[in-house]
VMD Tcl script that builds the backbone (N, CA, C; Angstrom):
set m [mol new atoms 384]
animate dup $m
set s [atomselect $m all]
$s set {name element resname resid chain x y z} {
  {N N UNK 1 A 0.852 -1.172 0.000}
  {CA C UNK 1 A 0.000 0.000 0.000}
  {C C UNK 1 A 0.902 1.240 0.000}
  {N N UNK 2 A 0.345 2.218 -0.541}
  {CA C UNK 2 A 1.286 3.597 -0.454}
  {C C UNK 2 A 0.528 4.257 0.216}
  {N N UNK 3 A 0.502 6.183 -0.008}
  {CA C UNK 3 A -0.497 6.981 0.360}
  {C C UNK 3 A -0.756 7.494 -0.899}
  {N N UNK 4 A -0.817 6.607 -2.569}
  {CA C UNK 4 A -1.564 6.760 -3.165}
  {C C UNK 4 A -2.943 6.213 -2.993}
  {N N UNK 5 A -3.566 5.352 -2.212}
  {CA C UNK 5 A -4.386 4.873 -2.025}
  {C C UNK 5 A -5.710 5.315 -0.996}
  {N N UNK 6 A -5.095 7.112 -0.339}
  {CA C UNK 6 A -5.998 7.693 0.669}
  {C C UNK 6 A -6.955 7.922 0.115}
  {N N UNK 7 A -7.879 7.652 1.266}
  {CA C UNK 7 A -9.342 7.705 1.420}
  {C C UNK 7 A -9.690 8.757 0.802}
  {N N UNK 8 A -10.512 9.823 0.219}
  {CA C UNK 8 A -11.220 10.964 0.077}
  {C C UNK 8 A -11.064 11.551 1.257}
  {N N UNK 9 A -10.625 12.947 1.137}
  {CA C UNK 9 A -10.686 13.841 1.839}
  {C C UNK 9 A -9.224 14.251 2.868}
  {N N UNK 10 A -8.296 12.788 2.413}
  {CA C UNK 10 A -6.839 12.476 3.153}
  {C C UNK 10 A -6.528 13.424 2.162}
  {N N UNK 11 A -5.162 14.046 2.375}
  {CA C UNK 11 A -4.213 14.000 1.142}
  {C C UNK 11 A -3.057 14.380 1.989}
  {N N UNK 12 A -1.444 13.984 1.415}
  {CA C UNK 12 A -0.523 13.958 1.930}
  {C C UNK 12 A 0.291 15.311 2.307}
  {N N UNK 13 A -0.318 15.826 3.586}
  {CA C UNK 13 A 0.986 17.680 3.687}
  {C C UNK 13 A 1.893 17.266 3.055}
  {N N UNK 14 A 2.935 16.517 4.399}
  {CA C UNK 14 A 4.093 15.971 3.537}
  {C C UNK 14 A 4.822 14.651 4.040}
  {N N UNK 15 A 5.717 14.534 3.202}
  {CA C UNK 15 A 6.516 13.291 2.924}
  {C C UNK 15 A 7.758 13.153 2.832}
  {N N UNK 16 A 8.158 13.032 3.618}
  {CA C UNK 16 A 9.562 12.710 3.830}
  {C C UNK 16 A 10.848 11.073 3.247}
  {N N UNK 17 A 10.394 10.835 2.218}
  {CA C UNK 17 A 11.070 9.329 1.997}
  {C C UNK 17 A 11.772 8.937 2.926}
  {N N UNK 18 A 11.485 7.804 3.870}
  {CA C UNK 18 A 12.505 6.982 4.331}
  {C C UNK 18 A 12.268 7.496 5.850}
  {N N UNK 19 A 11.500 8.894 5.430}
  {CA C UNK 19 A 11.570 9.442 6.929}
  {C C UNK 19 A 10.135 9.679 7.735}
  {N N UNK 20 A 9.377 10.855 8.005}
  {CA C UNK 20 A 8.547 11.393 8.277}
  {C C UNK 20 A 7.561 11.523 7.685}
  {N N UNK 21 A 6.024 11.604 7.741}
  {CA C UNK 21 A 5.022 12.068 6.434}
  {C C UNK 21 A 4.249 12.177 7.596}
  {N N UNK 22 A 3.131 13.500 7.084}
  {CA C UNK 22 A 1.953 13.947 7.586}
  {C C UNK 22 A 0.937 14.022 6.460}
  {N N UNK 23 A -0.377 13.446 7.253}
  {CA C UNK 23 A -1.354 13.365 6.217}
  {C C UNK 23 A -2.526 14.355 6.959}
  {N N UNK 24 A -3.391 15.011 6.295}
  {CA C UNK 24 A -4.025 16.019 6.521}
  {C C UNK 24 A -5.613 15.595 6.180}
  {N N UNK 25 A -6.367 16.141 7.021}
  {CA C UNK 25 A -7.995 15.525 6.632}
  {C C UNK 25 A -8.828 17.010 6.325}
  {N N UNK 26 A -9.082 17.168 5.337}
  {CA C UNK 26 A -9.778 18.785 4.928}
  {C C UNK 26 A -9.249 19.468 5.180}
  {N N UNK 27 A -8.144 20.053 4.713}
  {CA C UNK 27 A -7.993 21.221 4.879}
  {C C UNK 27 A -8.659 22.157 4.032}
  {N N UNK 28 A -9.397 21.718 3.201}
  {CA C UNK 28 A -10.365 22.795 2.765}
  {C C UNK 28 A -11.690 23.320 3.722}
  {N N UNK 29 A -11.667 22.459 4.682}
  {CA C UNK 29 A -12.528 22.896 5.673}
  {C C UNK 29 A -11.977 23.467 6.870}
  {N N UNK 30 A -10.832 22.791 7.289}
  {CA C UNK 30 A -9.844 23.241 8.145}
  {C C UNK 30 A -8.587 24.339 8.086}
  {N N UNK 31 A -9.051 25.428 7.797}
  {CA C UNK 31 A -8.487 26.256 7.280}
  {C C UNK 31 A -8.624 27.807 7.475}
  {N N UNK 32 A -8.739 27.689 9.382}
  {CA C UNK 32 A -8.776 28.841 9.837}
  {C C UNK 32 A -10.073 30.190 9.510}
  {N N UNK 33 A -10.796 29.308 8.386}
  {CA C UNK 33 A -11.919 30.674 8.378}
  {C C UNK 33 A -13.185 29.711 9.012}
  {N N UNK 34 A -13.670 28.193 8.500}
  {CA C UNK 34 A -14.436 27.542 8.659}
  {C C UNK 34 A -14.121 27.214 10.190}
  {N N UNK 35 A -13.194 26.625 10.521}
  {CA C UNK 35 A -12.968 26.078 11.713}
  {C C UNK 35 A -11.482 26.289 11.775}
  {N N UNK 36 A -10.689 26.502 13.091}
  {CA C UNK 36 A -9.735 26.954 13.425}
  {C C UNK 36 A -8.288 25.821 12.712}
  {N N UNK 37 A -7.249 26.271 12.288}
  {CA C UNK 37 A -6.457 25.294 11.535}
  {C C UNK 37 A -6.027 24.583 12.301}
  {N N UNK 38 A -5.824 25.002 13.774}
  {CA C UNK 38 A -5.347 23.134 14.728}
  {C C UNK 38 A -5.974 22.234 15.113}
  {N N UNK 39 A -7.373 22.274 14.656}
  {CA C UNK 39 A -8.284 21.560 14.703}
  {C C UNK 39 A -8.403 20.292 13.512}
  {N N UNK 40 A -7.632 20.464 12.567}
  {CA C UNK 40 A -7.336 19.754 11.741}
  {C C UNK 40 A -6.750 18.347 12.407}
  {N N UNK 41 A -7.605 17.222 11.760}
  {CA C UNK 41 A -7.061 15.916 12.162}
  {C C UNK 41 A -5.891 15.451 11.069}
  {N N UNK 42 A -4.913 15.284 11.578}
  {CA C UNK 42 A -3.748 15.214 11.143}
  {C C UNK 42 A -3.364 13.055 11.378}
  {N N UNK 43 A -2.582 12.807 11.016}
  {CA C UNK 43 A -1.728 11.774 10.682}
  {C C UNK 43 A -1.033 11.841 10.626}
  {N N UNK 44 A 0.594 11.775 11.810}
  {CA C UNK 44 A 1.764 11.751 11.575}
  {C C UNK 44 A 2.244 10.365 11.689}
  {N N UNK 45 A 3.337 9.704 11.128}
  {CA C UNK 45 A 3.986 8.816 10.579}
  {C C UNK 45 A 5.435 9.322 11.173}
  {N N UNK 46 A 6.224 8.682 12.138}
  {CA C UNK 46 A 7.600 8.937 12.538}
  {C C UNK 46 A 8.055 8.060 12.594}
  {N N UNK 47 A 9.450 7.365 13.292}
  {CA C UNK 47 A 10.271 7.120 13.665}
  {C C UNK 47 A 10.639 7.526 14.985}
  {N N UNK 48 A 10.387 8.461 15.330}
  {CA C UNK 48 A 11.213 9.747 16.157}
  {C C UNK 48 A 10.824 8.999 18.101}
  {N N UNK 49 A 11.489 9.481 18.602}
  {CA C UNK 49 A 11.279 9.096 20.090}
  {C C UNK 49 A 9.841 9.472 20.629}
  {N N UNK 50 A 9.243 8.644 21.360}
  {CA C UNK 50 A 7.889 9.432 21.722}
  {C C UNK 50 A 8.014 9.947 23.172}
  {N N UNK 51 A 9.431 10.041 24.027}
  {CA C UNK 51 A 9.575 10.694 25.350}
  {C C UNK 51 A 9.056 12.033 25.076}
  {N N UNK 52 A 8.389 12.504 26.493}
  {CA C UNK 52 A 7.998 13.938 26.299}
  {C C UNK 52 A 9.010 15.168 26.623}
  {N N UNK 53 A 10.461 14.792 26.209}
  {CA C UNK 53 A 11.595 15.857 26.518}
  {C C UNK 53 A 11.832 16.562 25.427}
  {N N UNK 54 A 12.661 17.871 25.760}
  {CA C UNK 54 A 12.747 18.715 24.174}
  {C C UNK 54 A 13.898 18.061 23.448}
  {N N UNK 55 A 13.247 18.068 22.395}
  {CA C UNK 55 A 14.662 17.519 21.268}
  {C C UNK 55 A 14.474 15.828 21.143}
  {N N UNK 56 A 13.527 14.935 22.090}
  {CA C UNK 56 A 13.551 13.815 21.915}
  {C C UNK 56 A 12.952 13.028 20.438}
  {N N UNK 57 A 12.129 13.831 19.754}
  {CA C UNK 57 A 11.530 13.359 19.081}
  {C C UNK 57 A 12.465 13.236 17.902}
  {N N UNK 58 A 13.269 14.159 17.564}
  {CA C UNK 58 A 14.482 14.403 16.337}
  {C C UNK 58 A 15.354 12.841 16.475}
  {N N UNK 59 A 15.188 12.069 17.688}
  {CA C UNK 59 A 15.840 10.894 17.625}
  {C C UNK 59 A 15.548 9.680 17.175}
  {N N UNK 60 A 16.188 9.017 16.094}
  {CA C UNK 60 A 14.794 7.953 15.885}
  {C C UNK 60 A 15.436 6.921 16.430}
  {N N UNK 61 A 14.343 6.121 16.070}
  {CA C UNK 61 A 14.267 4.825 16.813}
  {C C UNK 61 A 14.149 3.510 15.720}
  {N N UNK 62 A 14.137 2.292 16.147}
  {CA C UNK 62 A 13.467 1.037 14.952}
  {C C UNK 62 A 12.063 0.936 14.850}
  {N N UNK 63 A 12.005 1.558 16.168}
  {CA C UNK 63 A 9.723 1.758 15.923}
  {C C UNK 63 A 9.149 3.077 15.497}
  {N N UNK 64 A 8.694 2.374 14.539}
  {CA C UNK 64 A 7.944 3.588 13.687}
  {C C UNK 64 A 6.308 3.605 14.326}
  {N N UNK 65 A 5.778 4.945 14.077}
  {CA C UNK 65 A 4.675 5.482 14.912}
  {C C UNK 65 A 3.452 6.098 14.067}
  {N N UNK 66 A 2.130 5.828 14.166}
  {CA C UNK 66 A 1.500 6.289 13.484}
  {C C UNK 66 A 0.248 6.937 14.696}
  {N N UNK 67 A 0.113 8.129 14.525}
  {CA C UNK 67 A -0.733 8.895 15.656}
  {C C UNK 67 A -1.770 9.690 14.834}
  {N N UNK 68 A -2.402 9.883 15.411}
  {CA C UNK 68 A -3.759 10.143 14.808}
  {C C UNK 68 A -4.410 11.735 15.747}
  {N N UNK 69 A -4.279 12.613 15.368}
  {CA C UNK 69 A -4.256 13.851 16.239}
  {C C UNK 69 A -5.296 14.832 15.652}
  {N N UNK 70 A -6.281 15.174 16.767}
  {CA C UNK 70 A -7.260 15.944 16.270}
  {C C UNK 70 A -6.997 17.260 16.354}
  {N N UNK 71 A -6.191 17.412 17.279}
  {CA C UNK 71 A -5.664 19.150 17.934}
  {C C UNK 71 A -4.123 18.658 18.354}
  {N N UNK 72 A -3.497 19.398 17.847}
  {CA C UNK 72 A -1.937 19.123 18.915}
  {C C UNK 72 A -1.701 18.727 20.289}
  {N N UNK 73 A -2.542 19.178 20.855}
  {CA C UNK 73 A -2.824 18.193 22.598}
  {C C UNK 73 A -4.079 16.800 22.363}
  {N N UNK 74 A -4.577 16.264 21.558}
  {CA C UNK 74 A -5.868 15.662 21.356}
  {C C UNK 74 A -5.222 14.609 20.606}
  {N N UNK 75 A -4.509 13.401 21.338}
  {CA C UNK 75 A -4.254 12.469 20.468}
  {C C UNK 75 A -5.389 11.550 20.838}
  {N N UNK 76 A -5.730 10.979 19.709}
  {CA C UNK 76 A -7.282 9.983 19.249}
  {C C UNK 76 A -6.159 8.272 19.506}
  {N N UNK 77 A -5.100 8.619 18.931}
  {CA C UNK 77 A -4.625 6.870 19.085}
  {C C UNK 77 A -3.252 6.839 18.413}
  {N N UNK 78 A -2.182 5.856 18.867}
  {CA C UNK 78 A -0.936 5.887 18.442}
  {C C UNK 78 A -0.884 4.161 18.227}
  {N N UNK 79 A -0.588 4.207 17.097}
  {CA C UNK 79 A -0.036 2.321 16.427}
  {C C UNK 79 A 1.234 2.493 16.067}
  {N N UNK 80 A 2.330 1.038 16.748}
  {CA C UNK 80 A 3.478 0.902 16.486}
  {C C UNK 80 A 3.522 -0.135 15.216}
  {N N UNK 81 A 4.726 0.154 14.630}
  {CA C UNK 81 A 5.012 -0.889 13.732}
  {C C UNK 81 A 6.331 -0.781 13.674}
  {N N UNK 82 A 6.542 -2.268 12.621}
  {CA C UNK 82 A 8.210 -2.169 12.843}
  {C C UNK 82 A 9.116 -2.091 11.478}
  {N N UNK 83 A 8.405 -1.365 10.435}
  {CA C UNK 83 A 8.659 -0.783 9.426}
  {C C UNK 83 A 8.527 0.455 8.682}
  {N N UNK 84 A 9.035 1.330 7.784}
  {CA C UNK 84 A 7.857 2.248 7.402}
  {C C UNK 84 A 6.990 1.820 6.560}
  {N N UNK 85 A 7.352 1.011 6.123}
  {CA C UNK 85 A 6.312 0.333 4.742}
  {C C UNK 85 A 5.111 -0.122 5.694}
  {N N UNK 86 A 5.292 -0.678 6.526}
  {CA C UNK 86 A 4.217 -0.933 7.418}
  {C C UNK 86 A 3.220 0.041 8.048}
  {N N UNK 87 A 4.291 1.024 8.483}
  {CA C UNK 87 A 3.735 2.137 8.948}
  {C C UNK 87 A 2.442 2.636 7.685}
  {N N UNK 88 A 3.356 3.170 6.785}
  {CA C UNK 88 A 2.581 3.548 5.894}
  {C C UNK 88 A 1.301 3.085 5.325}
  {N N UNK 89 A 1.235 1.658 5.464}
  {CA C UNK 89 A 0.292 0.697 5.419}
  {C C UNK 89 A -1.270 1.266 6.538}
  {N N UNK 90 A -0.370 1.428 8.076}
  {CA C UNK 90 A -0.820 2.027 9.428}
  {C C UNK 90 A -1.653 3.037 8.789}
  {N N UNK 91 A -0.910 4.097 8.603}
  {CA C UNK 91 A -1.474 5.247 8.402}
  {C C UNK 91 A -2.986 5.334 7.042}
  {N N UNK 92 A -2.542 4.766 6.126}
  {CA C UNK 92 A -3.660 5.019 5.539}
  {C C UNK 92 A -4.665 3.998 5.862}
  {N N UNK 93 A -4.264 3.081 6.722}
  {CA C UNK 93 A -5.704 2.494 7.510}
  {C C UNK 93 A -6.892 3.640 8.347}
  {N N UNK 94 A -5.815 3.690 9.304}
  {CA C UNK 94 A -6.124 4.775 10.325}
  {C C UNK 94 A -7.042 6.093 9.680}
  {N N UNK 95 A -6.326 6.952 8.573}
  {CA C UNK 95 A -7.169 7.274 7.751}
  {C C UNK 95 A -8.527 7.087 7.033}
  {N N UNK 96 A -8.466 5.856 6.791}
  {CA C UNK 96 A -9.853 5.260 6.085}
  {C C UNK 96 A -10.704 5.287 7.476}
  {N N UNK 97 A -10.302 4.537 8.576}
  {CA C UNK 97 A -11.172 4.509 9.754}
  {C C UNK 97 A -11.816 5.480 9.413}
  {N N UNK 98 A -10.984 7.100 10.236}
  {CA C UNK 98 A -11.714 8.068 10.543}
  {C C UNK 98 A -12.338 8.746 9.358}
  {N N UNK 99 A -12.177 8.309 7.995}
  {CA C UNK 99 A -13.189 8.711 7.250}
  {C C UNK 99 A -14.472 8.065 7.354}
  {N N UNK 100 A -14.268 7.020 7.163}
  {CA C UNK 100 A -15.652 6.319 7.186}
  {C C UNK 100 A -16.438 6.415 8.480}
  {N N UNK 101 A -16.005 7.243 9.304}
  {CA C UNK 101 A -16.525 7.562 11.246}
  {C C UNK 101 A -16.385 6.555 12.456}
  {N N UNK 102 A -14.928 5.604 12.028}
  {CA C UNK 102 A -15.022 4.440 12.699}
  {C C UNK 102 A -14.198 4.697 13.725}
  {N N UNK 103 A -13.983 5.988 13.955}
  {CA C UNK 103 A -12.983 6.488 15.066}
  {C C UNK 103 A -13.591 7.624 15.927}
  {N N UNK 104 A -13.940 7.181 17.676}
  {CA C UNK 104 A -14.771 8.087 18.192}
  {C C UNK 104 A -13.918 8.844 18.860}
  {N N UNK 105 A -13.949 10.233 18.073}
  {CA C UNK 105 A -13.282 11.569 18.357}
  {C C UNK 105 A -13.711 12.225 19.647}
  {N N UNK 106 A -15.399 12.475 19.685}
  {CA C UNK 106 A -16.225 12.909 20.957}
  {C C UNK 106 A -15.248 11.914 22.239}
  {N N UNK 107 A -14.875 11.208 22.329}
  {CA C UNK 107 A -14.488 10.949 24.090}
  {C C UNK 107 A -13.293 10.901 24.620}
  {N N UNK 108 A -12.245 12.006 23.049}
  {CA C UNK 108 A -11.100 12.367 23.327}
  {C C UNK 108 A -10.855 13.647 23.993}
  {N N UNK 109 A -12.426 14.358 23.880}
  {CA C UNK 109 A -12.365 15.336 24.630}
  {C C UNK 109 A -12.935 16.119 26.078}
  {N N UNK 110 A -12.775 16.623 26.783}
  {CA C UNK 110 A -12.885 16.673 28.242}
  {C C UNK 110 A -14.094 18.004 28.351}
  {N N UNK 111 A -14.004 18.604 27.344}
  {CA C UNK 111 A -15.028 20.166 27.000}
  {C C UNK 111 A -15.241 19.855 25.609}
  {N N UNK 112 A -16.550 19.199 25.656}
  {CA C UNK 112 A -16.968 19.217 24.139}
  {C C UNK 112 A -16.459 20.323 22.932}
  {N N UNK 113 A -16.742 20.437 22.096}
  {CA C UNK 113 A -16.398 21.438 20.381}
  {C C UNK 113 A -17.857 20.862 19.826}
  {N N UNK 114 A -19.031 21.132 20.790}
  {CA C UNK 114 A -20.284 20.910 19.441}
  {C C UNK 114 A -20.256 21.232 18.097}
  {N N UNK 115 A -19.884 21.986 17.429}
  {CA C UNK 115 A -19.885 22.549 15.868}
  {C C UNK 115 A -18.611 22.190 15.614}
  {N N UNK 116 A -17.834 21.533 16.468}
  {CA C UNK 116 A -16.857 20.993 15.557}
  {C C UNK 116 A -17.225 19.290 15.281}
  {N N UNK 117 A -17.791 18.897 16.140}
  {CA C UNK 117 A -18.044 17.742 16.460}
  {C C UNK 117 A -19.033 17.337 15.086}
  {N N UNK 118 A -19.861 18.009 14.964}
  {CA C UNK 118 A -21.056 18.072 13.825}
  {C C UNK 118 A -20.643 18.078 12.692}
  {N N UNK 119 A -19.620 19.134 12.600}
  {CA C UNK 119 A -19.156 19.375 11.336}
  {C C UNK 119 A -18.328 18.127 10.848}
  {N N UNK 120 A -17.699 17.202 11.548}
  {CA C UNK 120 A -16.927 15.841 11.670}
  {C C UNK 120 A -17.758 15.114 11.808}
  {N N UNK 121 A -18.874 14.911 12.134}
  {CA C UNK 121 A -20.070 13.655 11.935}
  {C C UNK 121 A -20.351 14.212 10.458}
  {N N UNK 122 A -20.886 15.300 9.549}
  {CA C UNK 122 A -21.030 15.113 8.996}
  {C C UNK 122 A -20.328 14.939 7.753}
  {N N UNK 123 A -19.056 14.923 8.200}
  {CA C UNK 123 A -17.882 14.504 7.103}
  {C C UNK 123 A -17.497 13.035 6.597}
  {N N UNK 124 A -17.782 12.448 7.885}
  {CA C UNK 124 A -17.283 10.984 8.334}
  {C C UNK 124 A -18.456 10.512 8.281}
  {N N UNK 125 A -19.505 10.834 7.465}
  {CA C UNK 125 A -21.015 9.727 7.917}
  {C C UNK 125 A -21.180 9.451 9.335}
  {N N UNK 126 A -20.978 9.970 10.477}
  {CA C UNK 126 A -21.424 9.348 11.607}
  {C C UNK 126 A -22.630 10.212 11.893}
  {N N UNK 127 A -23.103 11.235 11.216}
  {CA C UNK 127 A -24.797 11.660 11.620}
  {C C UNK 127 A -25.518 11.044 10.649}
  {N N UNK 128 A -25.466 9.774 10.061}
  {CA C UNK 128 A -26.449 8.983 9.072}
  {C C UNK 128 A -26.979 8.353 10.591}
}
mol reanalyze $m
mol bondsrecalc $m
mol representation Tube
mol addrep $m
């Protein structure tokens, strides 16, 4: 699998061969006028250390990481693997999930985002 194969509505920020890639979910909706741009559910793909010290993350490791982030503090879920090809595999799973609404965003958060929440049910089919 590559990340030629994302879901509708994925598409790749960026890509790093061998290294790093972030995948992005609407940013045509997420884009600071509709709804605020860190609100964007993102897909990062690393290598990098997951300690919470400065500079740890620039270190990599043999486990590669696929996290799933609705807000920069709002991680939804982190899968290890032990490749990037795998990873990459990870990631555009993870992707398809939360397109198709198979990923519950509402109980990642502690103070609801009603109109954000809505606006993501009705992206992801979960208000059918």
């Amino acid at each position: 699998m590559s990340f030629e194969t994302l879901p509708e509505g994925w598409t790749v920020w960026n890509d790093e061969p061998g290294s790093r890639a972030i995948l992005a979910y609407r940013p045509d909706v997420f884009d600071s006028q509709q709804f605020p741009a860190p609100c964007m559910p993102t897909v990062f793909l690393s290598n990098g250390s997951r300690r919470r010290r400065p500079g740890a993350s620039q270190i990599e490791t043999d486990t590669w990481h696929v996290t799933l982030l609705l807000e920069p503090e709002i991680e939804a879920e982190t899968t290890e693997f032990d490749s990037r090809e795998a990873a990459v595999d990870g990631a555009v799973e993870c992707a398809r999930r939360f397109a198709d609404g198979e990923v519950d965003y509402r109980s990642q958060y502690q103070v609801p985002r009603e109109a954000y929440f809505e606006k993501l049910d009705e992206l992801t089919g979960r208000g059918r």
